[in-house]
C-alpha positions in Angstrom: 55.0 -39.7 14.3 53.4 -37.4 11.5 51.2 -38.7 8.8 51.4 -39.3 5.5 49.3 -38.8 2.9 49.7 -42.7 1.7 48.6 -43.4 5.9 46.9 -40.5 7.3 44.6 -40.7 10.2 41.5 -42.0 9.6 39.8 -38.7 10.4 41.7 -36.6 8.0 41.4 -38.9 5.2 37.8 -38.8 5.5 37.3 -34.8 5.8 39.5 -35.0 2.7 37.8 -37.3 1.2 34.9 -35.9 1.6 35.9 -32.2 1.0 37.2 -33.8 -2.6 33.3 -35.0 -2.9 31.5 -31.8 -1.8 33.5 -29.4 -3.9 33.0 -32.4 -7.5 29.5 -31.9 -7.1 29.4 -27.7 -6.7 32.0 -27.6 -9.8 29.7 -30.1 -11.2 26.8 -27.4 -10.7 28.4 -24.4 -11.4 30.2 -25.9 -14.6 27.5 -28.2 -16.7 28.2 -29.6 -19.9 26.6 -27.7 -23.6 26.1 -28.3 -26.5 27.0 -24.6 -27.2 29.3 -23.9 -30.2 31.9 -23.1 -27.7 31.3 -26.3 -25.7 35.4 -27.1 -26.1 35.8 -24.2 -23.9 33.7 -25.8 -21.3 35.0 -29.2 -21.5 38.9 -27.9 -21.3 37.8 -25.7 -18.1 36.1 -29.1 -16.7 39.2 -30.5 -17.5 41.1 -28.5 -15.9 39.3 -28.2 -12.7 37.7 -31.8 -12.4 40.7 -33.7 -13.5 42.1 -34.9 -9.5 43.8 -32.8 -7.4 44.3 -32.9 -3.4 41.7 -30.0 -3.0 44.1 -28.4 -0.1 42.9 -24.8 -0.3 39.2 -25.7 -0.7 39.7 -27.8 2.5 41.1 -24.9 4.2 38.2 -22.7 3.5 35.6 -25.4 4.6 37.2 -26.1 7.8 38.1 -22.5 8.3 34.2 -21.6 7.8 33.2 -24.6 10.4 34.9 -22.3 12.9 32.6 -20.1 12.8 29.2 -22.3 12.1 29.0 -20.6 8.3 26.3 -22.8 6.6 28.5 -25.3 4.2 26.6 -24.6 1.0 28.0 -20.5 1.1 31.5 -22.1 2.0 31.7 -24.4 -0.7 30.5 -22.0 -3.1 33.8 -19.7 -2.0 35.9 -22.6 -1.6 35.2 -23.4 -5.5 35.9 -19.7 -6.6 39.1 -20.2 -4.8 39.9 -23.8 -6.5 38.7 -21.9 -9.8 41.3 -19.2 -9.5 44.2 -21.6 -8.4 43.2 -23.8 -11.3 43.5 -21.5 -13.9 47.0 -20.7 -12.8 48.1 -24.4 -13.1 46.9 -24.5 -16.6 48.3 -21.1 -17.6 51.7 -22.5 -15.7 51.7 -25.4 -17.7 51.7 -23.6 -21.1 54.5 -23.8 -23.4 55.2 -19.9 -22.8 56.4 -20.8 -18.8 56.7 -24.3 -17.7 55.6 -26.9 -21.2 54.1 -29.2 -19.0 52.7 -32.2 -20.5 51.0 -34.0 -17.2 48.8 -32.3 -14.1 47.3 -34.3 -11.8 48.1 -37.8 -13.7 46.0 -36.7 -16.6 47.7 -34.6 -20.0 47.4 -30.7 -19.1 44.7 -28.6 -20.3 46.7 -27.2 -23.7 48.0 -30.8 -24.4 44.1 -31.8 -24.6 42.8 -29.0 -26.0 45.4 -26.8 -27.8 47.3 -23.6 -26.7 44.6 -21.6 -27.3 42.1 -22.8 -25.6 43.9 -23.6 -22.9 44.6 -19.7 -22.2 40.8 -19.1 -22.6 39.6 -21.9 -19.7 42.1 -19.9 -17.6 40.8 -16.7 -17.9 37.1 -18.1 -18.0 38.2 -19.9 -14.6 39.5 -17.1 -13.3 36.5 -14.3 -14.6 33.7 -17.3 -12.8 35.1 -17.1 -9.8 34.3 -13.1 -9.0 31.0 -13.7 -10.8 30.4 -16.5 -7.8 31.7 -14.4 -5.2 29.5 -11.9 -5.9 26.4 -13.4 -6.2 23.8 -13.0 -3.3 23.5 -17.0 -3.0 27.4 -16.8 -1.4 26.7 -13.9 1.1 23.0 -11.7 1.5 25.4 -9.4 3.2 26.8 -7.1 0.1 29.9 -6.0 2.5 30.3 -9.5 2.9 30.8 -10.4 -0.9 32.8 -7.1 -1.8 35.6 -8.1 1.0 35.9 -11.4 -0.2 36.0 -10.0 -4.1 38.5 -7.7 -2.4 40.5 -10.1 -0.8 40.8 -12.7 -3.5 42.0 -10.1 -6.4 44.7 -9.4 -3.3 45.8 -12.6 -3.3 45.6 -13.5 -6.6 47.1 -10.3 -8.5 50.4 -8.7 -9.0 51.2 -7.9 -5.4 50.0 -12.1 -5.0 50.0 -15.3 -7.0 50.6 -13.2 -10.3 53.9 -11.5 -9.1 55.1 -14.5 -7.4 54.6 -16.1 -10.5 56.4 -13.5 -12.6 59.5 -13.8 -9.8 60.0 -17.5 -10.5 60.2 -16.5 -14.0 63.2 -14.2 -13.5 64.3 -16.8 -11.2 65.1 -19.2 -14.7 67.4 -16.2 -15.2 69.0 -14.8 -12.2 70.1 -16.4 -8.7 68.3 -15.8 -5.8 69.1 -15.5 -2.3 67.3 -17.6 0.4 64.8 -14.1 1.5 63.9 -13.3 -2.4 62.7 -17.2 -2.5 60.5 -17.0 0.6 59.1 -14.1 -0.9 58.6 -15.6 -4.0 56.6 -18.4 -2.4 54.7 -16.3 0.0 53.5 -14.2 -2.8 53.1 -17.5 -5.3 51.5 -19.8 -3.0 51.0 -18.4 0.1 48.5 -15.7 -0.4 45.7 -17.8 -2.2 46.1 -20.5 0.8 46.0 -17.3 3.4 42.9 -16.2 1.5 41.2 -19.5 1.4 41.7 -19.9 5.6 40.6 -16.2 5.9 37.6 -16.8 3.7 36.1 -18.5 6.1 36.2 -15.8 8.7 34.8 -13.4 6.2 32.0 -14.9 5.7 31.5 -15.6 9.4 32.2 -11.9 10.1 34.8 -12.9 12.6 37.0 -10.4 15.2 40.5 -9.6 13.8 42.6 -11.5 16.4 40.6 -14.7 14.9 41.4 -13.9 11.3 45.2 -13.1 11.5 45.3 -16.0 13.6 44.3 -17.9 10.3 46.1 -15.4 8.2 49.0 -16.2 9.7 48.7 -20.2 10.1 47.7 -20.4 6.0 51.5 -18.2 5.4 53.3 -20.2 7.4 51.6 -23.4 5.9 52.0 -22.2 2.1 56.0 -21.9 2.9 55.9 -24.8 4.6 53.8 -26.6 1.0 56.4 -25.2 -1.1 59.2 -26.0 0.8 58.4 -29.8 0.4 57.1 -29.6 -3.0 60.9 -28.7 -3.8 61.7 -31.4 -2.1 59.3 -33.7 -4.0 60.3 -31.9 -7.3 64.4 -33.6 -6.8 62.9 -37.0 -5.3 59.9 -37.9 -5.9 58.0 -40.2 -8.8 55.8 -38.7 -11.3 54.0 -41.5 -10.7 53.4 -40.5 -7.3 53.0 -36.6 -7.8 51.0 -36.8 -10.8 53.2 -34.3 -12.5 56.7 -34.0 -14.5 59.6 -34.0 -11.8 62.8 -32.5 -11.9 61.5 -29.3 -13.7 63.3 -26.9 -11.7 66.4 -28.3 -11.6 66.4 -28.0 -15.5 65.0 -24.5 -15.7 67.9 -23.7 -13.7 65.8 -22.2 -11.0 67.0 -21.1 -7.2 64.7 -23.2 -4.7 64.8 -24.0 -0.8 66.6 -27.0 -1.8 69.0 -25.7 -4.2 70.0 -22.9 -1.8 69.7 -24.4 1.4 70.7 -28.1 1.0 68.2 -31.2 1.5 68.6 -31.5 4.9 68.2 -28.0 6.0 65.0 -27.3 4.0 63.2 -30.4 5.5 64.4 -28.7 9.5 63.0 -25.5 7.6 59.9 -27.1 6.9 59.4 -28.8 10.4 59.8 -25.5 12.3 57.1 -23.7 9.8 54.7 -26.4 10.6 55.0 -26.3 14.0 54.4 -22.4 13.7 51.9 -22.6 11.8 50.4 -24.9 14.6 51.0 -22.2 17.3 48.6 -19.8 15.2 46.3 -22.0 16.0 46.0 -21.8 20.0 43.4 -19.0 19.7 40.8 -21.4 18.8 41.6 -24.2 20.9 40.3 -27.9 19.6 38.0 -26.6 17.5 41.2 -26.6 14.8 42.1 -29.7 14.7 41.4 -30.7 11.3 43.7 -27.8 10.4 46.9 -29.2 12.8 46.0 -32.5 10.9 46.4 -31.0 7.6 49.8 -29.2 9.0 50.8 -32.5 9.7 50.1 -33.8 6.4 51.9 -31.4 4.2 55.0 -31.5 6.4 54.9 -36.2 5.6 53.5 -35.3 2.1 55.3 -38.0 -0.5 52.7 -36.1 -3.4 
């Protein structure tokens, strides 16, 4: 039977645990308190970034990087430029402009604490830190190194990535879409920043192709896979459980898995993308197996 994330195996839940731990303490570092004048700025990007959260793509960098014996301080420094960037696109998502989101991660969200204003600032301060971190020599002495992984994460996080997919759900509020235009949509939304954060690892562990599109191709199927049961979640799950407002799609009148598909079918959808994502991993034998755990986990996820 697959795990949950209220009972997953003991093993998981630790590497979690401890992933949720390791990256605290580098955010910690690499965002200290002032007593500047613009210390609110600060404190709303803490907030925004310290404030819980499951720490999935972070954990898919670390354990990506373990494949390839990267020394954990260089991967923790990436894997909190990625949590920076996909931070800053919760708390521009939860602005009044796009989703008005009053709760994120169990706490209020970022412009609800600090105001609207501010709130767009730790975004783009979030999302500025992390290509200041990727290109520092302490990440990678190899400048090749930290100019593909600069590369890479503008890829994933710009308008042919997160950015666009981001500006598809929008016209999603206003127009149907069909069941390809949604995988897109999620591919380009959340997909890309979890393939980046598996192939992150690789980069800086200067691996052979075959390895990374292996992990390329595991994170894509895993993002759909993520998405597919956070529409799920979004219809039946308790706020109290997900830590966020439920039932927000529904009333923005947007076309999901769910919506187009039916309950039933996007759970089978979501079982066979698992178990794809799974295959990807063959290439690297047990070695992955933290990663087929995780698989496992998103696919039994109840938050």
């Amino acid at each position: 039977m697959c795990p949950s994330p209220r009972d997953a195996s003991p093993e998981l839940q630790y590497a979690l645990d401890d992933t949720v731990a390791a990256l605290n303490r580098t955010i910690e570092r690499l965002l200290p308190q002032t007593d500047l004048a613009e210390a609110s700025l600060f404190e709303a990007m803490r907030h925004g970034t310290l404030a819980g959260g499951k720490r999935l793509r972070p954990f898919l960098t670390i354990q990506s990087a373990f494949l390839f014996n990267v020394d954990s301080s260089r991967a923790r420094r990436v894997a909190a430029a990625v949590e920076f960037v996909h931070c800053y696109s919760l708390i521009h998502d939860d602005l009044p402009s796009i989703d008005n989101a009053a709760l994120r991660r169990g706490q209020p969200t970022v412009h609800k604490q600090f105001g609207e204003a501010t709130a767009i600032l730790a975004g783009d301060a979030l999302l500025t830190l992390a290509f200041e971190i990727l290109s520092e020599p302490e990440t990678h002495e190899d400048p090749r190194v930290r100019c593909e992984l600069v590369r890479a994460l503008a890829e994933a996080a710009g308008g042919g990535g997160m950015v666009g997919g981001q500006m598809l759900d929008l016209i999603g509020e206003k127009q149907d879409f069909d069941l390809g235009t949604i995988s897109r949509l999620q591919r380009m939304k959340t997909g890309k920043l979890m393939a980046f954060a598996c192939e992150a690892g690789a980069i800086l562990g200067k691996a052979n192709e075959p390895h990374r599109r292996a992990l390329r191709n595991y994170a894509h199927d895993l993002g759909l896979a993520f998405q597919v049961t956070d529409d799920i979640l979004d219809v039946e799950a308790d706020p109290q459980d997900t830590g966020k407002d439920s039932g927000k799609d529904a009333s923005a009148g947007k076309s999901t898995f769910v919506s187009t598909m039916g309950r039933e079918e996007a759970q089978k959808r979501a079982e066979m993308l698992i178990q794809q994502s799974i295959r990807h991993l063959k290439i690297f034998e047990d070695r992955a197996h933290m990663l087929k755990e995780l698989a496992l986990y998103v696919l039994e996820r109840r938050a």
